[in-house]
C-alpha positions in Angstrom: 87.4 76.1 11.7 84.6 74.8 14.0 81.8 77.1 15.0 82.0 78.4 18.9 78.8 77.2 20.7 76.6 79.7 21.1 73.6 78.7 24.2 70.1 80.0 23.6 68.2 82.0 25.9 64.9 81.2 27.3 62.1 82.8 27.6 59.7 82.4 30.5 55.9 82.7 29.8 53.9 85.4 32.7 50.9 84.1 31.1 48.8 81.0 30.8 49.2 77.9 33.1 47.7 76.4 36.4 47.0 79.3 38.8 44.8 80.2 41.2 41.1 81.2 40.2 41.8 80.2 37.0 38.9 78.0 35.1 35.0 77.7 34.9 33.8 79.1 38.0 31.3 77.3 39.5 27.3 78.0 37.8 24.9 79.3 39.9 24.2 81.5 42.9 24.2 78.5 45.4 27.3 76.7 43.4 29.1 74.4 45.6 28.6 70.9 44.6 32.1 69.3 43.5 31.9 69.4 39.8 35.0 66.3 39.7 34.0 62.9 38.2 31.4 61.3 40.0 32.0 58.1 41.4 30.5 54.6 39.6 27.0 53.7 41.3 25.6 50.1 42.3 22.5 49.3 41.4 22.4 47.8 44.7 22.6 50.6 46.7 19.6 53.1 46.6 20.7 57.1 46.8 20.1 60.2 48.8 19.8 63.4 46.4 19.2 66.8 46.6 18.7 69.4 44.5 18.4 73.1 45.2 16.3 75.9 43.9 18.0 79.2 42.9 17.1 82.2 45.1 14.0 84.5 44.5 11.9 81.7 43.9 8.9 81.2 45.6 8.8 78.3 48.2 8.2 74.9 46.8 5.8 74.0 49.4 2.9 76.8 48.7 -0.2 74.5 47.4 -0.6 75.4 43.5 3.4 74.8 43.7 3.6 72.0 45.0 1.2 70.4 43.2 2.9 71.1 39.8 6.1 69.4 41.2 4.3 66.6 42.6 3.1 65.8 39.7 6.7 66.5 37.8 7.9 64.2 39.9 5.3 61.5 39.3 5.8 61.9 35.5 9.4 61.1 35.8 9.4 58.6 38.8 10.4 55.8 36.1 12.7 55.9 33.3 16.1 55.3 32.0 16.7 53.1 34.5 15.9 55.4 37.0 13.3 55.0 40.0 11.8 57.6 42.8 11.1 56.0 46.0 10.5 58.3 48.2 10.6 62.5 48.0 10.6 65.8 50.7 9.5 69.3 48.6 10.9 71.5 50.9 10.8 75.8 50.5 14.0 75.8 48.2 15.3 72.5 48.0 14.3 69.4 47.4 15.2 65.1 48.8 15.1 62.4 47.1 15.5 58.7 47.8 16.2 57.0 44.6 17.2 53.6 43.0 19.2 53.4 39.6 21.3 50.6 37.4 24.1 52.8 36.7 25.8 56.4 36.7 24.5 57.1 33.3 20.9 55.6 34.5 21.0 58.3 37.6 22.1 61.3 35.4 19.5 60.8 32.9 16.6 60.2 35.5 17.6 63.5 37.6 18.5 65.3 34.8 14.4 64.2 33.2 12.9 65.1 37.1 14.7 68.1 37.2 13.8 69.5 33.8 10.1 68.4 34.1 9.7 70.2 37.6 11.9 73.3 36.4 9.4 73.7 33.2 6.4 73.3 35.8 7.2 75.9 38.2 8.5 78.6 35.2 4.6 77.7 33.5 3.4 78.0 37.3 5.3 81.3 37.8 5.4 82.8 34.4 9.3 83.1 34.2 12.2 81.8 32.1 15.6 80.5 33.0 17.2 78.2 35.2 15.2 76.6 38.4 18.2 75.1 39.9 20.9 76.8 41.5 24.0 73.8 40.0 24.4 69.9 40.2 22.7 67.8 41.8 24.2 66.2 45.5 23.7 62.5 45.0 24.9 59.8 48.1 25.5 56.1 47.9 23.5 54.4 51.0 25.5 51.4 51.2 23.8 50.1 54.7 20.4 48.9 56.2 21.5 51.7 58.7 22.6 54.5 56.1 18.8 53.8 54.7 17.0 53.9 57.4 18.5 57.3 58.3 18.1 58.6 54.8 14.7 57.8 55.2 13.8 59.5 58.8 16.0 62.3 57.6 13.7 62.6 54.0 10.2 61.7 54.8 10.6 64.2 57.9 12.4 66.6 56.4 9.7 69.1 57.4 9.9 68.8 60.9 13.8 70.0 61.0 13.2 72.9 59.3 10.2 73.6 62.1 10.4 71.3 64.1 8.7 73.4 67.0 5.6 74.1 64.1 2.3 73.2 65.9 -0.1 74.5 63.5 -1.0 73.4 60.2 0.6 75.0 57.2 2.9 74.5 53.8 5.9 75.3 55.9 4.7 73.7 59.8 3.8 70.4 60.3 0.9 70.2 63.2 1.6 67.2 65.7 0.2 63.8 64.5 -0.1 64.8 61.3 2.4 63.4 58.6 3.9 66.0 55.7 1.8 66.2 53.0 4.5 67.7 51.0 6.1 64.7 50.8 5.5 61.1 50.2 4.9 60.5 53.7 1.5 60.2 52.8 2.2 56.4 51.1 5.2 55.4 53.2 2.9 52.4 55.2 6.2 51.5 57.6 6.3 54.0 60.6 5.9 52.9 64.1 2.4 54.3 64.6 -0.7 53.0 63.2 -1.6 54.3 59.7 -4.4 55.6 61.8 -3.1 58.0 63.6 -1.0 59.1 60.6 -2.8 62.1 60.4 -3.5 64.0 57.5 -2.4 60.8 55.1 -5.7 59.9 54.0 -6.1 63.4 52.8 -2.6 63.9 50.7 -3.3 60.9 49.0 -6.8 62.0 47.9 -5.5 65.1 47.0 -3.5 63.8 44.9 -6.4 61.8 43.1 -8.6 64.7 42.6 -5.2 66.6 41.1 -3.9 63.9 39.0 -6.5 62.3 38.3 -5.1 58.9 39.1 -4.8 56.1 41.8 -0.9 54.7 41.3 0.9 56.6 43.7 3.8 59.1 42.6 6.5 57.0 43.1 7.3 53.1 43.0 7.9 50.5 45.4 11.4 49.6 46.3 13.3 46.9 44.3 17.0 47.0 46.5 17.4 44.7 49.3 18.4 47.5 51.4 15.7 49.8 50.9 13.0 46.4 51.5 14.6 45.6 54.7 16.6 48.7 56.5 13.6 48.7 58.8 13.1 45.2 59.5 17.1 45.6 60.8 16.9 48.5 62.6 13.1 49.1 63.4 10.4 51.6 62.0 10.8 55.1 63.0 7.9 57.6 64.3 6.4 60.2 61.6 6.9 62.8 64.7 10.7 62.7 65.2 12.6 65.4 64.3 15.9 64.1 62.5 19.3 65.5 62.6 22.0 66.9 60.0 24.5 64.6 59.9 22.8 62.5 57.5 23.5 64.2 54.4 27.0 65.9 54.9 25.6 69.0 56.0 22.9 69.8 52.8 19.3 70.7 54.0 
């Protein structure tokens, strides 16, 4: 005699799955930069990156600081495949203008900057843990244009944050005088004479006296875009004040 089918019940899981919140939340108090798959990079196309400070940290820009990142940065302006062109130390945050051969070559060469200037201001500061607040912001400048903006927007960065500074200060940039917390101080390509690039002179003997060396603390350009954004689209004054859309919003 054949068997009567008998159909099986199912049992429907409450737990486990996709569902909202679930996951590793993002690290950091200032978390917000996309933690997806970054996209390939062209060693053709020089980058805009910025990196952020976690909060409670003393500004960036106050002297002893910023000399111990300076010099951070200059230790690790060349490696893996990885070269600093141009930087802004800003209060909590700080721009980059970068070339690199690859994806891997711009991990590793951020990931050596910011470990060198994260063990420099803990030493500085006498405090452990984490400097940065999560990844790094990295964009692609794939135009003479796009460059030439990245630049204005780094090198000046300063003057955005106070732009109506007229005194001389870490955090106020006096008029006629370039931002020493920067490399502003070796960037020989804005519109007025090197001159009347005020304070420039000084920076870069600062930075002598610190280091104790002549190179400067980052490298000359190697992309065609970077050697000739300004030849395309003109040099830009070291007293302009640039804007935000630049770099998506970031600081």
């Amino acid at each position: 005699m054949a068997r009567s089918a008998r159909q099986l019940g199912f049992t429907f899981r409450t737990w486990g799955g996709a569902r909202k919140g679930a996951g590793r939340p993002p690290s950091g108090e200032r978390a917000g930069v996309s933690h997806l798959r970054r996209p390939s990079q062209s060693r053709h196309h020089p980058l805009h990156v910025t990196l952020r400070v976690q909060r409670g940290v003393r500004s960036l820009r106050e002297q002893a600081l910023f000399r111990e990142v300076r010099q951070a940065l200059a230790d690790g302006k060349s490696q893996f495949g990885f070269s600093l062109i141009q930087f802004s130390v800003q209060r909590d945050h700080v721009h980059l203008i970068a070339e690199a051969h690859d994806r891997r070559a711009l991990s590793r060469g951020i990931q050596g900057l910011s470990i060198r200037i994260a063990r420099a201001v803990n030493r500085q500061l006498s405090r452990k843990g984490r400097l940065f607040a999560d990844r790094y912001h990295a964009r692609a400048l794939t135009t003479p244009r796009a460059v030439k903006l990245a630049l204005r927007y780094v090198l000046l960065n300063a003057r955005k944050h106070a732009p109506a500074a007229r005194k001389a200060g870490p955090d106020g940039i006096a008029a006629g005088f370039v931002d020493s917390r920067s490399s502003a101080p070796w960037f020989r390509a804005f519109s007025r004479p090197e001159a009347l690039a005020f304070g420039a002179r000084e920076a870069r003997a600062d930075w002598q006296r610190s280091s104790g060396s002549t190179e400067p603390p980052v490298v000359a350009a190697r992309t065609w875009l970077l050697r000739t954004c300004l030849q395309r689209h003109g040099p830009f004054d070291s007293e302009d004040t640039p804007g935000t859309q630049v770099n998506d919003g970031l600081d």
